[in-house]
MOPAC internal coordinates of N, CA, C and O (Angstrom, degrees):
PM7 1SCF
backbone

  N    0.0000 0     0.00 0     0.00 0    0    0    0
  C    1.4475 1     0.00 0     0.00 0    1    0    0
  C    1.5320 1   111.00 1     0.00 0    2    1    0
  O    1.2310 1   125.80 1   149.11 1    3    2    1
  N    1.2768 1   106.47 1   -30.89 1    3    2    1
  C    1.4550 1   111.65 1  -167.64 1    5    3    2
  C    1.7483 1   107.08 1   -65.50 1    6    5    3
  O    1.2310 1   124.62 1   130.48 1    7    6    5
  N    1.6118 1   108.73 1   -49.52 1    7    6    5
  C    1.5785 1   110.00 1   170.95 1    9    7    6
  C    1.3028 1   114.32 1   -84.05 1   10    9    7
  O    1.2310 1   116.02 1  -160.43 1   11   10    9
  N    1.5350 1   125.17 1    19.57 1   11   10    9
  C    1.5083 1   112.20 1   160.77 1   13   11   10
  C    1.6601 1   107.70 1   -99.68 1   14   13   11
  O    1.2310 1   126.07 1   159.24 1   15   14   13
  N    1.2627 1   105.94 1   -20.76 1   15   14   13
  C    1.4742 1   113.50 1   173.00 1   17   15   14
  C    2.0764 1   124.24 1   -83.39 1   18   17   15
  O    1.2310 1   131.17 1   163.53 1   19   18   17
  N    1.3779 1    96.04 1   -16.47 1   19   18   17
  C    1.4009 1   113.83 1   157.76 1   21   19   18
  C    1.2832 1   115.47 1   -60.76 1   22   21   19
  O    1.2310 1   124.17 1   131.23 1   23   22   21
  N    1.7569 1   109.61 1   -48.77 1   23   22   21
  C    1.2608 1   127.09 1  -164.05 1   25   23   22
  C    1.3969 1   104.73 1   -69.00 1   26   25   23
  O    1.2310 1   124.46 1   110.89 1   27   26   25
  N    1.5235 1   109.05 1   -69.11 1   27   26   25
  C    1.2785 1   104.18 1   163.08 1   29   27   26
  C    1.5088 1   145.21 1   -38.47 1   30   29   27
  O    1.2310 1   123.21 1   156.60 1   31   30   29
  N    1.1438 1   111.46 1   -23.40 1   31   30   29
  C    1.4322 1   127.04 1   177.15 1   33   31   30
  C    1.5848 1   115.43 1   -93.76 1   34   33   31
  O    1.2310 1   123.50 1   170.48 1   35   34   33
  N    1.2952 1   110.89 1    -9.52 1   35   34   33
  C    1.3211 1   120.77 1   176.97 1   37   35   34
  C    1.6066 1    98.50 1   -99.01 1   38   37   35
  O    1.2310 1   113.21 1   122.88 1   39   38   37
  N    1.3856 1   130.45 1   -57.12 1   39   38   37
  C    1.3493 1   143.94 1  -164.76 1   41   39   38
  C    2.2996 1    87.07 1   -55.59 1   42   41   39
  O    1.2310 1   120.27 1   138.68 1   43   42   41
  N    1.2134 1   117.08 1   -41.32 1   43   42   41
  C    1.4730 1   119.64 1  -164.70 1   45   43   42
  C    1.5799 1    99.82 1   -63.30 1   46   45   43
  O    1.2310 1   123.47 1   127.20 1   47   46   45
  N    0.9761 1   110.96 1   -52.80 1   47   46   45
  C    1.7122 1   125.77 1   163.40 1   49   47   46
  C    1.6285 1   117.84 1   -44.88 1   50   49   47
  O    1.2310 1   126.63 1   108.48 1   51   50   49
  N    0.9703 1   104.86 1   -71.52 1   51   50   49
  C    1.4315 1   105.41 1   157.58 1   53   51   50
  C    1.4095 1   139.76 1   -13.16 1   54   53   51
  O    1.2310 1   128.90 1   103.35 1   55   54   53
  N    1.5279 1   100.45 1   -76.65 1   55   54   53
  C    1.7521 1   113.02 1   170.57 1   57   55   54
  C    1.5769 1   106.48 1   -90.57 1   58   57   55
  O    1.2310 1   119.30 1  -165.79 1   59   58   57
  N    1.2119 1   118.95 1    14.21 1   59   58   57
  C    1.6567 1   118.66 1   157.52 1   61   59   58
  C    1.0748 1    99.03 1   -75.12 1   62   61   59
  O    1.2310 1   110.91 1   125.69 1   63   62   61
  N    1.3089 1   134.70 1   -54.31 1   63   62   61
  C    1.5042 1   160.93 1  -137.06 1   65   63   62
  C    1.7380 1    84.49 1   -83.79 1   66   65   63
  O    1.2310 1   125.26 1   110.45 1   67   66   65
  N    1.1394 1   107.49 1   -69.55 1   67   66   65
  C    1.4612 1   107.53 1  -168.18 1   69   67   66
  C    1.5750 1   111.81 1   -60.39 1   70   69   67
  O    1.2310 1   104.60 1   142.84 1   71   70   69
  N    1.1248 1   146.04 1   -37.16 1   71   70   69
  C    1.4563 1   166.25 1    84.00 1   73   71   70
  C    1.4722 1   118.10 1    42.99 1   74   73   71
  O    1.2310 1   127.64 1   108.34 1   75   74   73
  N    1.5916 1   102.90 1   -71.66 1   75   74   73
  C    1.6207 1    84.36 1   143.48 1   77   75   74
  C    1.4615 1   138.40 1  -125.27 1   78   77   75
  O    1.2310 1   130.48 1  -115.70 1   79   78   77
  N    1.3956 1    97.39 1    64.30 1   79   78   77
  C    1.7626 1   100.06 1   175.49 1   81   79   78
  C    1.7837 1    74.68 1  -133.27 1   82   81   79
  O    1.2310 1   110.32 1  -132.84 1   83   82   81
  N    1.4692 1   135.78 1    47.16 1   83   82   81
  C    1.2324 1   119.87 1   152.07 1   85   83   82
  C    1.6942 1   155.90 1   -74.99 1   86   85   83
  O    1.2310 1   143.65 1  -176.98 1   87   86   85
  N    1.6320 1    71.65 1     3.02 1   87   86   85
  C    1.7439 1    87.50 1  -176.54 1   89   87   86
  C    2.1132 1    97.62 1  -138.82 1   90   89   87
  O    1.2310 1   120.89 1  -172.76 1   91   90   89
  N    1.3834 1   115.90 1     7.24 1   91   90   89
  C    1.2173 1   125.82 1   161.26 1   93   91   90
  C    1.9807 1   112.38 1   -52.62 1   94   93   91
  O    1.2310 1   120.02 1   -61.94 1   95   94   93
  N    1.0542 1   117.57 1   118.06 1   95   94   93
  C    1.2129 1   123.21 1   170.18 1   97   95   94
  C    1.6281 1   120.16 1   -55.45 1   98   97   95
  O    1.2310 1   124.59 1   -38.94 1   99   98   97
  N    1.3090 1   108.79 1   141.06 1   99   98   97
  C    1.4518 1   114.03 1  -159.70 1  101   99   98
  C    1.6360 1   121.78 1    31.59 1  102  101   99
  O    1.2310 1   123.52 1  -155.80 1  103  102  101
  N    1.2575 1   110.85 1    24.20 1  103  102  101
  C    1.5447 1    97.69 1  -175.70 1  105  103  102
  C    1.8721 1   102.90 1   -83.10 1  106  105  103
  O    1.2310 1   129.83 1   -18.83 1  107  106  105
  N    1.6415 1    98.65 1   161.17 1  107  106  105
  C    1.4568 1    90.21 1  -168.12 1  109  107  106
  C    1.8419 1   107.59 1  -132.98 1  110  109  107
  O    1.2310 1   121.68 1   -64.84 1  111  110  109
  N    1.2249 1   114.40 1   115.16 1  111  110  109
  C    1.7454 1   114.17 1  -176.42 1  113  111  110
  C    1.1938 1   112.39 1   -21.20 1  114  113  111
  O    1.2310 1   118.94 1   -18.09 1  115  114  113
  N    1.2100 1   119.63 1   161.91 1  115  114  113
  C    1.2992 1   139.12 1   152.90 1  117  115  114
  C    1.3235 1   118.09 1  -138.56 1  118  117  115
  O    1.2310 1   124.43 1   -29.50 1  119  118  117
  N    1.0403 1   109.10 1   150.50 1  119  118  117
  C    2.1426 1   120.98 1  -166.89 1  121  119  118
  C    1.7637 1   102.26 1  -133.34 1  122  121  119
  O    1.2310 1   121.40 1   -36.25 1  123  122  121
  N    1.3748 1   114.92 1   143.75 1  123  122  121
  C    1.2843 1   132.88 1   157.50 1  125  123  122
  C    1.1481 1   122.21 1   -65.63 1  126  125  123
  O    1.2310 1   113.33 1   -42.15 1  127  126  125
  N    1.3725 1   130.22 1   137.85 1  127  126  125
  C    1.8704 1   112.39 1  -161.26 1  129  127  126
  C    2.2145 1    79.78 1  -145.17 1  130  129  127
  O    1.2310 1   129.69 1   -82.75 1  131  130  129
  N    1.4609 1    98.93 1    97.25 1  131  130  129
  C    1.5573 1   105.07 1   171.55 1  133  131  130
  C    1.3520 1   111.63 1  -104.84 1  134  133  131
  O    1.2310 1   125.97 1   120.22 1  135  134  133
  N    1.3169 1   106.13 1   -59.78 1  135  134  133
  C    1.5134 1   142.05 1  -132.77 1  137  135  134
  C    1.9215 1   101.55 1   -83.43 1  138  137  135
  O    1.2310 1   131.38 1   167.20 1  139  138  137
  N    1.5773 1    95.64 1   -12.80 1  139  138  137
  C    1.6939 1    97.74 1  -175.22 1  141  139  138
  C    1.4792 1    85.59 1  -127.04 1  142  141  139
  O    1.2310 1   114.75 1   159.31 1  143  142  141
  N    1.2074 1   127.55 1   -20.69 1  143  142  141
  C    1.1858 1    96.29 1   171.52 1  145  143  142
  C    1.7422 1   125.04 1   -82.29 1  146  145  143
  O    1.2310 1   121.91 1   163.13 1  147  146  145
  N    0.9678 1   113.95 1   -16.87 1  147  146  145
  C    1.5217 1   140.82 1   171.33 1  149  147  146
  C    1.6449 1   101.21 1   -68.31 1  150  149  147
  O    1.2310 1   116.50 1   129.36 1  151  150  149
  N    1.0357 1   124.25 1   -50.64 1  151  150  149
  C    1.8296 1   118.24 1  -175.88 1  153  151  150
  C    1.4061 1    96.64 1   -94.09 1  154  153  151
  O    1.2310 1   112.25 1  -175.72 1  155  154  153
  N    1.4975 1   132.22 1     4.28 1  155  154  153
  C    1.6118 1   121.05 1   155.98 1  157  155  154
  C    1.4587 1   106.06 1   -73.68 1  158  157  155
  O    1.2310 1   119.84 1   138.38 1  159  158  157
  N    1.6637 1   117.92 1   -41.62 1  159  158  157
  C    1.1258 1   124.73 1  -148.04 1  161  159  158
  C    1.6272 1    81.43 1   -89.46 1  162  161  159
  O    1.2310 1   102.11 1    95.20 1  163  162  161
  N    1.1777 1   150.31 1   -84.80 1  163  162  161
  C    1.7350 1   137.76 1   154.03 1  165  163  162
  C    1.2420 1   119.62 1    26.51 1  166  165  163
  O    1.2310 1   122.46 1    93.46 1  167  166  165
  N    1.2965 1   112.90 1   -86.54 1  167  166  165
  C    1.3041 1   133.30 1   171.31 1  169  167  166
  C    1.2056 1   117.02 1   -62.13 1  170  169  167
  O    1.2310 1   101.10 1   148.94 1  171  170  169
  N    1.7134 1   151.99 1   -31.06 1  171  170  169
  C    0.8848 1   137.61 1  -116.04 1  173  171  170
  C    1.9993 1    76.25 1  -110.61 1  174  173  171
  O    1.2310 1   132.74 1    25.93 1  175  174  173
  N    1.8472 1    93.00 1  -154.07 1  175  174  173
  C    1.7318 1    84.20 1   174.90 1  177  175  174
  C    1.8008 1   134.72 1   -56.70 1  178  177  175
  O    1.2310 1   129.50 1   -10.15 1  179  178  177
  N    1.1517 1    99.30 1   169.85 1  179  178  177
  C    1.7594 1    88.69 1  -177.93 1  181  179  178
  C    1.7488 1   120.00 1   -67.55 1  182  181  179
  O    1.2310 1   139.99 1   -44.71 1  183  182  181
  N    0.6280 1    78.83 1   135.29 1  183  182  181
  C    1.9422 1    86.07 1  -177.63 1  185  183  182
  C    1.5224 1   119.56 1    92.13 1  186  185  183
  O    1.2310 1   122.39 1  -164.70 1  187  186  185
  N    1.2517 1   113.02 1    15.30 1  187  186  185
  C    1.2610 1   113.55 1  -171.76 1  189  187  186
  C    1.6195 1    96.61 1   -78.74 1  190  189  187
  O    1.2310 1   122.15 1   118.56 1  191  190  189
  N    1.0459 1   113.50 1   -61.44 1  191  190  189
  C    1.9960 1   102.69 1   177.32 1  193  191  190
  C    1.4763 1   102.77 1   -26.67 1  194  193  191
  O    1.2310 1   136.97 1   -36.99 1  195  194  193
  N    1.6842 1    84.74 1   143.01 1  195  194  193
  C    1.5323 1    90.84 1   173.25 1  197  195  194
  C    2.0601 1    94.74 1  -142.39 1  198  197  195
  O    1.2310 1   124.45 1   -47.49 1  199  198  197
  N    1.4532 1   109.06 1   132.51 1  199  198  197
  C    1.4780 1   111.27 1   149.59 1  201  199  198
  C    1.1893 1   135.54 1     0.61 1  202  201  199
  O    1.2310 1   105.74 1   -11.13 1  203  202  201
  N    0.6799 1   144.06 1   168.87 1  203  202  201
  C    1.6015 1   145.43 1    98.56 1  205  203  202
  C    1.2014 1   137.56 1  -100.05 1  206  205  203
  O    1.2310 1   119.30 1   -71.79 1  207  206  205
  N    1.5350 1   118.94 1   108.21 1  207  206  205
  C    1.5164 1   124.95 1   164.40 1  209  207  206
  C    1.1350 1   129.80 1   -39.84 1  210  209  207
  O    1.2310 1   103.74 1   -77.62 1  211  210  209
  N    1.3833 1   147.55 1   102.38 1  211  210  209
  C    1.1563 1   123.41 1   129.10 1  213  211  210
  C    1.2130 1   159.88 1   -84.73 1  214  213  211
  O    1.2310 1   119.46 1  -163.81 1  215  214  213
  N    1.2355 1   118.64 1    16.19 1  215  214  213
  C    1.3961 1   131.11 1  -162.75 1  217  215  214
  C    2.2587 1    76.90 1  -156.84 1  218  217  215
  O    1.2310 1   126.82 1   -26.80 1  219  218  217
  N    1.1343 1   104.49 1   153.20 1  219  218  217
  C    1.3876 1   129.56 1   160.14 1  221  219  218
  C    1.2347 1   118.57 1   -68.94 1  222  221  219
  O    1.2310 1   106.16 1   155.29 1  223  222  221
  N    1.3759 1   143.32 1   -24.71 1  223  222  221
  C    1.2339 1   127.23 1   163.79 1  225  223  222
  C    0.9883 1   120.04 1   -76.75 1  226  225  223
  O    1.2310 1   122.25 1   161.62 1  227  226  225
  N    1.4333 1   113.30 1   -18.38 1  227  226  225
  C    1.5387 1   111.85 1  -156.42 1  229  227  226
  C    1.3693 1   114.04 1   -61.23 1  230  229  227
  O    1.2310 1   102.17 1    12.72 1  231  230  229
  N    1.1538 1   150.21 1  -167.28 1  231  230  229
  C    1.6954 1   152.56 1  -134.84 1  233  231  230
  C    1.6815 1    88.86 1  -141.41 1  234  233  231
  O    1.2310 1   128.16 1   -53.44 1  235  234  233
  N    1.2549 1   101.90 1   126.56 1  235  234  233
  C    1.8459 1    93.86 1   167.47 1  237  235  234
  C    1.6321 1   113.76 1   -90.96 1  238  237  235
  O    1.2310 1   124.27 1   -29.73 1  239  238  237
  N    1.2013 1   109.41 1   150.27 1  239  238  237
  C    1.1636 1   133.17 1   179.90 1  241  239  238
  C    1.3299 1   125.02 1   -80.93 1  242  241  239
  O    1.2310 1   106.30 1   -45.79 1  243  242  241
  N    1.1108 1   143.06 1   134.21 1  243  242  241
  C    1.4154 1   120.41 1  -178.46 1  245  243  242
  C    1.8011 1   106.87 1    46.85 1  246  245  243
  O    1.2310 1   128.00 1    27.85 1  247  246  245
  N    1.2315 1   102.21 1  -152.15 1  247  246  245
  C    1.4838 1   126.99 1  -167.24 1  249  247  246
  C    1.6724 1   116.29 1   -84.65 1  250  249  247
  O    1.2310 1   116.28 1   -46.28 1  251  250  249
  N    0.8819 1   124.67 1   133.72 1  251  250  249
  C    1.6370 1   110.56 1  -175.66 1  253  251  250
  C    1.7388 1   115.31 1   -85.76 1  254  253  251
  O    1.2310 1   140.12 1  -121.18 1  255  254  253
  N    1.2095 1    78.58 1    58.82 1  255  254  253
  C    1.9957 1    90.51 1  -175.77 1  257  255  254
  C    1.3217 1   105.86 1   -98.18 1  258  257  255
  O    1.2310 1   120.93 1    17.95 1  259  258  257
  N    1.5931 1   115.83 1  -162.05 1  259  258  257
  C    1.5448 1    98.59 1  -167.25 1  261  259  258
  C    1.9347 1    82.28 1   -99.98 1  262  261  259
  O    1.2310 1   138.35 1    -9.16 1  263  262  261
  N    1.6697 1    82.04 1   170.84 1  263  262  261
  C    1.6089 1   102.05 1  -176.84 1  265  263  262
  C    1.3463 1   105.45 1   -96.45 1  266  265  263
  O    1.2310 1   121.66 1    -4.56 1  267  266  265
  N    1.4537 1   114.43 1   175.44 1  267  266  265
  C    1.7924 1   104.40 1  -154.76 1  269  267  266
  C    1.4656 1   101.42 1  -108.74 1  270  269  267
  O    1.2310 1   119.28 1   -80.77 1  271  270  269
  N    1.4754 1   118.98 1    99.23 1  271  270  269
  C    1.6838 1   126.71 1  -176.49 1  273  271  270
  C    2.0158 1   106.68 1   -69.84 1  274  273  271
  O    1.2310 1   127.39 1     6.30 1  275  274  273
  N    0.9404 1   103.39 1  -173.70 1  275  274  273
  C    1.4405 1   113.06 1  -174.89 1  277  275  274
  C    1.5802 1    93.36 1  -106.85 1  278  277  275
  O    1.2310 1   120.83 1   -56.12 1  279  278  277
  N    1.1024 1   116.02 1   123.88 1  279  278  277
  C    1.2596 1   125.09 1   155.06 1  281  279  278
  C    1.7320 1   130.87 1   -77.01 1  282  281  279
  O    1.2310 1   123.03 1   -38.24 1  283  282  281
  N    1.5455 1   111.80 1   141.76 1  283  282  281
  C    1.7463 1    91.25 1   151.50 1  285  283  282
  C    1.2116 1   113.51 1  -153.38 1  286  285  283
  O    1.2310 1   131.39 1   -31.37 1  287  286  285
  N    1.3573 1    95.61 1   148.63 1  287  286  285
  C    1.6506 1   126.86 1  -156.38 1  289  287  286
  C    1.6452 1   110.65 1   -90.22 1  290  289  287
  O    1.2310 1   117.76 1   -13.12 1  291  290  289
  N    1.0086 1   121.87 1   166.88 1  291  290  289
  C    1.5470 1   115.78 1   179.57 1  293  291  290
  C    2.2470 1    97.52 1  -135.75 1  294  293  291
  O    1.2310 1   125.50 1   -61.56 1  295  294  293
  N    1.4493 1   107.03 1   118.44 1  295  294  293
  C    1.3804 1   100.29 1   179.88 1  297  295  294
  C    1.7201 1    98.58 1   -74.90 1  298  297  295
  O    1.2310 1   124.40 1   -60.61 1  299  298  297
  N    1.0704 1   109.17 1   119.39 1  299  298  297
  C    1.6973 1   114.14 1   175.28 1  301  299  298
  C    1.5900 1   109.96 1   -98.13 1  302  301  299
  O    1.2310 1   123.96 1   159.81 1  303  302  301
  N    1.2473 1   110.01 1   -20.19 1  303  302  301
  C    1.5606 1   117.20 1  -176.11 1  305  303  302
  C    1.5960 1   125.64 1   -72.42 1  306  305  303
  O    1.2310 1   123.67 1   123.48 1  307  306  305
  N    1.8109 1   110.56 1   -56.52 1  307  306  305
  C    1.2403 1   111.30 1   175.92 1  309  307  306
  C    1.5435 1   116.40 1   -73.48 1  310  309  307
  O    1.2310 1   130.25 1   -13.01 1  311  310  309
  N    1.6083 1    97.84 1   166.99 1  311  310  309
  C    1.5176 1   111.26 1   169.70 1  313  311  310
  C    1.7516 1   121.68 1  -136.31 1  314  313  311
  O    1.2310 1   132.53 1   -49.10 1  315  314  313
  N    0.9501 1    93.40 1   130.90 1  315  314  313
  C    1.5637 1    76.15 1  -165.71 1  317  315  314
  C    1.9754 1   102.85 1  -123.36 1  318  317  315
  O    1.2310 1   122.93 1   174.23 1  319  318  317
  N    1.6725 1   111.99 1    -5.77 1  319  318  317
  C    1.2113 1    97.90 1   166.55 1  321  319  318
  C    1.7269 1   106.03 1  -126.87 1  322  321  319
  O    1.2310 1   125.78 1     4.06 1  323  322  321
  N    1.4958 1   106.51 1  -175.94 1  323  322  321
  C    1.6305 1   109.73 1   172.57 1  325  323  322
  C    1.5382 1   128.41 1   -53.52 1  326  325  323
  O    1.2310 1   132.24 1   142.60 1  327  326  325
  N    1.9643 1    93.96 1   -37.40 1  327  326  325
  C    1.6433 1    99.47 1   175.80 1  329  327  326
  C    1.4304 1   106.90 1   -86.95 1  330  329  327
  O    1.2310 1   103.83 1  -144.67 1  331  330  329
  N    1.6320 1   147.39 1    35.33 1  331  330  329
  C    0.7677 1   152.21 1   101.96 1  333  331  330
  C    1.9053 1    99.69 1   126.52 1  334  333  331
  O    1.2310 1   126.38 1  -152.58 1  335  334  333
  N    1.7100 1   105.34 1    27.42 1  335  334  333
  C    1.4586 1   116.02 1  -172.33 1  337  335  334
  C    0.9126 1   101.02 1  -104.19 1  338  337  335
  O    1.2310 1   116.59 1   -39.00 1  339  338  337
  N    1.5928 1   124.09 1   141.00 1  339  338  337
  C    1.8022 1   132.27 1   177.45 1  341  339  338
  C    1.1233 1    92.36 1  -122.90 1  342  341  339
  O    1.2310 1   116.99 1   -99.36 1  343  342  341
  N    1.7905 1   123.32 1    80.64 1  343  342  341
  C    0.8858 1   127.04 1   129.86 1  345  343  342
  C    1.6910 1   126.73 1  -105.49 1  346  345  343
  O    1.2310 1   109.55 1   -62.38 1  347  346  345
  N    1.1596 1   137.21 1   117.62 1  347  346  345
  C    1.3036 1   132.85 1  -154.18 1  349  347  346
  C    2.1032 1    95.61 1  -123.88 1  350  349  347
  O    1.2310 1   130.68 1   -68.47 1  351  350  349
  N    1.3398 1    97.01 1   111.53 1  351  350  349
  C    1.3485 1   111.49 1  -159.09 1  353  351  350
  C    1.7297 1   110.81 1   -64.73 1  354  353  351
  O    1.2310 1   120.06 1   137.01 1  355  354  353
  N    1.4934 1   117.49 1   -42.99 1  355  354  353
  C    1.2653 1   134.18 1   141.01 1  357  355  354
  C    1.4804 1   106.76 1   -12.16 1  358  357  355
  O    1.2310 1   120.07 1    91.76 1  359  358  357
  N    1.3265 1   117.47 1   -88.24 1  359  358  357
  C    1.8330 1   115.88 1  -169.37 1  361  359  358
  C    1.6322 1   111.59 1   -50.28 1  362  361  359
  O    1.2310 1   132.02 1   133.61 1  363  362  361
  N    1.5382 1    94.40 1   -46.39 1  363  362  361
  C    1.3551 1   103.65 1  -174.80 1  365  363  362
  C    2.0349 1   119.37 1   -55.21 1  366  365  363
  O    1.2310 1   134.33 1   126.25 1  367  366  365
  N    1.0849 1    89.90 1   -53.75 1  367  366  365
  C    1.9084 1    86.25 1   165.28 1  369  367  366
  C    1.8097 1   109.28 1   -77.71 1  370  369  367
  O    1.2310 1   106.72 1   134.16 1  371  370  369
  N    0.7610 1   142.31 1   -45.84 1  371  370  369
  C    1.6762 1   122.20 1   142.49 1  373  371  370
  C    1.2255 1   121.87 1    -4.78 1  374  373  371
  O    1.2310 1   117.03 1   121.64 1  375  374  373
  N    1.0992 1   123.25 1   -58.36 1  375  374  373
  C    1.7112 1   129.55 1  -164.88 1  377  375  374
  C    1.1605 1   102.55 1  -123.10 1  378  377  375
  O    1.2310 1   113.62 1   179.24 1  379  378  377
  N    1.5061 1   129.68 1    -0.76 1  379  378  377
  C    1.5636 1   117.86 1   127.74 1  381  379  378
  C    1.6485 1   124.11 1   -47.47 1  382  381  379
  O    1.2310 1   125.17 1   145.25 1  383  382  381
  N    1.4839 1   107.68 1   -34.75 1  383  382  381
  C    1.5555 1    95.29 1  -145.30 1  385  383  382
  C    1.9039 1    69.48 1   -98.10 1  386  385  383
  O    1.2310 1   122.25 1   122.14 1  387  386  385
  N    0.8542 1   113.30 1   -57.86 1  387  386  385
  C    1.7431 1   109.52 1  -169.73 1  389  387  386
  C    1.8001 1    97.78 1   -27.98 1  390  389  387
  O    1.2310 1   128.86 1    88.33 1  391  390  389
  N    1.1881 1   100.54 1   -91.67 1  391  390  389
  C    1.5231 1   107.46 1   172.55 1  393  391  390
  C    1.8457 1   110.82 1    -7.35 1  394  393  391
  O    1.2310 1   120.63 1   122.33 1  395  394  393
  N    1.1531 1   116.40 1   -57.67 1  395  394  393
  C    1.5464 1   117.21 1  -171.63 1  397  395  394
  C    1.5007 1   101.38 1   -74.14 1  398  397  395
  O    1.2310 1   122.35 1   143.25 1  399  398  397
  N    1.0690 1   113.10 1   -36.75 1  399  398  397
  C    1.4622 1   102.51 1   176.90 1  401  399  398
  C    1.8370 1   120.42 1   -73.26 1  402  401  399
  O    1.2310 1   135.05 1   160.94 1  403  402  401
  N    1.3981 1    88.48 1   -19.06 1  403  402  401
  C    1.9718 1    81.23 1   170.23 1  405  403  402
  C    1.4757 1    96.00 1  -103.77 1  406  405  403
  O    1.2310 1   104.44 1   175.90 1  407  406  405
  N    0.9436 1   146.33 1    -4.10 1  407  406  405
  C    1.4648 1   128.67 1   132.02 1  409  407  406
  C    1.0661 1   125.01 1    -4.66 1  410  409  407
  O    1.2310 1   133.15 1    79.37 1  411  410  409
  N    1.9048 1    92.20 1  -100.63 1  411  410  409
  C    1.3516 1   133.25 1   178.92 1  413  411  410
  C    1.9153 1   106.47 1   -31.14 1  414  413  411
  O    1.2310 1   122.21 1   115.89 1  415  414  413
  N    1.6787 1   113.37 1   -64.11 1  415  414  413
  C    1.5463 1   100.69 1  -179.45 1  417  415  414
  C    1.8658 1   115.21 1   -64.75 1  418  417  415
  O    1.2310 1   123.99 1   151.07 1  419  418  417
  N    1.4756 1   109.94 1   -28.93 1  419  418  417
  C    1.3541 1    96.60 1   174.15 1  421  419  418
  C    1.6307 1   121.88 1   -59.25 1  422  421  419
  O    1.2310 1   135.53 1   156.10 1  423  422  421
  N    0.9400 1    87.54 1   -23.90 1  423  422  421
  C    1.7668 1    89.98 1  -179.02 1  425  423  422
  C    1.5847 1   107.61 1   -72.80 1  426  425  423
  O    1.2310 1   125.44 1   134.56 1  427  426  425
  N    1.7909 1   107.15 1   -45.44 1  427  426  425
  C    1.5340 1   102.44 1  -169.94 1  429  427  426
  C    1.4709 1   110.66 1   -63.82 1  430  429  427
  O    1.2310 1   120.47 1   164.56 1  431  430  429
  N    1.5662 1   116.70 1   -15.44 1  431  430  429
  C    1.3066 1   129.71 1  -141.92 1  433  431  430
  C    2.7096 1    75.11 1  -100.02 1  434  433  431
  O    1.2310 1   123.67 1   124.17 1  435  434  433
  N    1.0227 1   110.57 1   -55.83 1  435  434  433
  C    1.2236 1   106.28 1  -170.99 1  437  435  434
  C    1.5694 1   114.65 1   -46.14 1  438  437  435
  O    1.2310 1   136.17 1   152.62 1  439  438  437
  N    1.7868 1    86.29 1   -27.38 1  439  438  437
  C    1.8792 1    99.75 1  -162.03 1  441  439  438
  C    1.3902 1   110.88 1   -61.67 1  442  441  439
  O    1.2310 1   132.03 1   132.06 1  443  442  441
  N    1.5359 1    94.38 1   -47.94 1  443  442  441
  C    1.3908 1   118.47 1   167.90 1  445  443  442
  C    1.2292 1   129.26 1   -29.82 1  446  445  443
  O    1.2310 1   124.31 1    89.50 1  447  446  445
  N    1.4663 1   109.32 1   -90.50 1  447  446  445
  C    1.5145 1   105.46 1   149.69 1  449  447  446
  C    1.7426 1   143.27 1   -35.51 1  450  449  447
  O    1.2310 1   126.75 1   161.19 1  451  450  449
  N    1.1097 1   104.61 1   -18.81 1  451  450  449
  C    1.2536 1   116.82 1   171.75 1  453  451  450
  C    1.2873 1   110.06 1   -65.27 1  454  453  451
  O    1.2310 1   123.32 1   119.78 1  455  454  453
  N    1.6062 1   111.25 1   -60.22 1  455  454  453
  C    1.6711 1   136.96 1   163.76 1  457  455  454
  C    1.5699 1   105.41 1   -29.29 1  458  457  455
  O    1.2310 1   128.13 1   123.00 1  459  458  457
  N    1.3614 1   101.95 1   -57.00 1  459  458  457
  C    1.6536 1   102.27 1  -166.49 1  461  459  458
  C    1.7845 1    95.14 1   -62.86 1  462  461  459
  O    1.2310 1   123.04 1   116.56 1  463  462  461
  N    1.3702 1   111.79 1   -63.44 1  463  462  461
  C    1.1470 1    85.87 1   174.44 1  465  463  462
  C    1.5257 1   153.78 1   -47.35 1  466  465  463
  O    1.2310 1   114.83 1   145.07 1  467  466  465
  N    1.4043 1   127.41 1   -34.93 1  467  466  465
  C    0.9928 1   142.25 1   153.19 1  469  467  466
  C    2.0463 1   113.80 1   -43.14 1  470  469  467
  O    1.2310 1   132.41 1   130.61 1  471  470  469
  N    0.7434 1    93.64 1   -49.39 1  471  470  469
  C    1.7010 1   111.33 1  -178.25 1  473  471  470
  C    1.9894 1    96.55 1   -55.47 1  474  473  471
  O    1.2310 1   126.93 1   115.79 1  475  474  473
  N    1.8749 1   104.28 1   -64.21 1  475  474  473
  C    1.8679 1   101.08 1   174.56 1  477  475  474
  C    1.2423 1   129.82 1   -32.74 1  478  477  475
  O    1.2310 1   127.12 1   128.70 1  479  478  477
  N    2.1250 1   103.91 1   -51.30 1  479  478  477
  C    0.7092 1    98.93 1  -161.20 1  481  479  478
  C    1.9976 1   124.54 1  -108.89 1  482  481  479
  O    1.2310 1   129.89 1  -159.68 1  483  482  481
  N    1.3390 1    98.53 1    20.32 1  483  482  481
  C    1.5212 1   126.87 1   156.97 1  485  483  482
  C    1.6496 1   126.00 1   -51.68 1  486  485  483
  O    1.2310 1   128.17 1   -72.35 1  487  486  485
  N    1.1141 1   101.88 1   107.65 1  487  486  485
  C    1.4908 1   121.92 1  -168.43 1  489  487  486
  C    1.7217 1   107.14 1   -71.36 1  490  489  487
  O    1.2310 1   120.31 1   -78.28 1  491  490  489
  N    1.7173 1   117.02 1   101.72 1  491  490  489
  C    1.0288 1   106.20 1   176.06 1  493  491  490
  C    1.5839 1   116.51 1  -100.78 1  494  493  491
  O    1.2310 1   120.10 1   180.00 1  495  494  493

C-alpha cells in the first residue's frame, strides 16, 4: 500500500504538471506507469515478488531483486495541438479525479489497518 500511495502521489504531480504546461508549445505529457508494472511483476514468473525490508534483520521475501518503483514516461509521439503539445485537458482532469479517488480508498484502506492494529494490540 505504501508504494501504491507513493505512486499515486507522484502520478497527482504528474498530470498537475501536465495541466499546467497545457497551452506550453511543443511540450509533451507524461504519465505514471505502477499499476502494470506491478501485475507484470504478479503475474510474471514465480518468485519474482519481492518484500520490502525495513529494518536489516528482517527475512527477505521472495527474491532479493529490485522492488517495483513507479515509473514515468514521457508520450513523445502524439500531437494533439498546432504548437505541437499532446496535452488534451479533458483526459487530464479525468485522471486527476480517478487518481484522487484511488488515493482517497488507499488511505481509508491504510486507516483500516492501522485500526486493526491498534484494536490487537489493546490491553484487555
Amino acid at each position: 500500500m505504501e508504494r501504491s500511495l507513493d505512486a499515486a502521489s507522484l502520478r497527482q504531480a504528474v498530470i498537475a504538471n501536465n495541466i499546467a504546461n497545457v497551452d506550453t508549445p511543443r511540450f509533451k505529457r507524461s504519465e505514471v506507469q505502477f499499476e502494470t508494472l506491478l501485475q507484470h511483476s504478479l503475474h510474471g514468473a514465480p518468485g519474482k515478488v519481492v518484500g520490502r525490508r525495513t529494518d536489516p534483520r528482517h527475512l527477505y521475501i521472495g527474491r532479493t531483486g529490485k522492488e517495483v518503483e513507479p515509473q514515468v514516461t514521457i508520450d513523445k509521439n502524439s500531437v494533439m495541438n498546432n504548437n505541437l503539445n499532446n496535452v488534451d485537458i479533458d483526459s487530464e482532469m479525468s485522471a486527476m479525479a480517478k487518481n484522487q479517488l484511488r488515493y482517497n480508498t488507499l488511505v481509508q484502506q491504510v486507516s483500516h489497518e492501522i485500526k486493526l492494529a491498534k484494536t490487537a494490540m489493546e490491553v484487555r
